[in-house]
N, C-alpha and C positions, 0 to 999 in steps of 0.2 A: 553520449548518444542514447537517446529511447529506444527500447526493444520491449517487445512483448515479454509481458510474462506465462511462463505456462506452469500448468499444476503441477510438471514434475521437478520443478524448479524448486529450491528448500532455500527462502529467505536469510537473510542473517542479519541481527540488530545492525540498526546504521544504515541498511540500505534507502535509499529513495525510490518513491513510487511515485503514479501520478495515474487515476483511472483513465482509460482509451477513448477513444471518441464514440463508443458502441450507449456508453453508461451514457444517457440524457439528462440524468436525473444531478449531476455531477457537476463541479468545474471543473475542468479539463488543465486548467491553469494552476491549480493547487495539485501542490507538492506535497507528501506523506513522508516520515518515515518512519520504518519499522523500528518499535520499540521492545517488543516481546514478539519472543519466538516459541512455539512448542509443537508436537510430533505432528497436528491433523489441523492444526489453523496458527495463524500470525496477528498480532495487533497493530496498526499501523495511528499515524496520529498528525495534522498536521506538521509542518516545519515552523515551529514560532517559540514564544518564548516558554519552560518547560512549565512554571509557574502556572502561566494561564492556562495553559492547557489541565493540570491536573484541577484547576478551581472550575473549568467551564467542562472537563470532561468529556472530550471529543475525540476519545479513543473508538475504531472503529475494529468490528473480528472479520478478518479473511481466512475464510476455512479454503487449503488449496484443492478439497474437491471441485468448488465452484468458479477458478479459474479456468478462463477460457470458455466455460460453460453460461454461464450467470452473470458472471463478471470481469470485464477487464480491464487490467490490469497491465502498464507499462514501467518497467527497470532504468535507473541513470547504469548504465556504464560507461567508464572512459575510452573504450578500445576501439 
């Protein structure tokens, strides 16, 4: 199930994301996951093969001040 994320929420590599329907500028349909994690922002990155990604570089930085504010931001959880 999708659930928002919120800034005080602390990511953890492997999670899945997917930006909200707020972001226009976005697909809604692509899925992220979190690759790096550190204290004041997260890297997230398509779900595809890891190869392409590091050649085409399509790592993106979510700083968790700007969740919910700027940006958002939806979690896979199973529960």
């Amino acid at each position: 199930m999708w659930k928002p994320l919120a800034h005080t929420y602390k990511a953890n590599v492997g999670d899945k994301v997917r930006f909200a329907d707020t972001n226009s500028f976005v697909n809604k349909e692509t899925t992220y996951e979190v690759v790096k994690i550190e204290r004041h922002y997260f890297e997230i990155c398509p779900s595809l093969n890891e190869q392409l990604l590091i050649k085409n570089n399509l790592k993106k930085v979510i700083r968790y001040f700007d969740l919910g504010y700027n940006i958002g931001l939806e979690i896979w959880t199973s529960h």
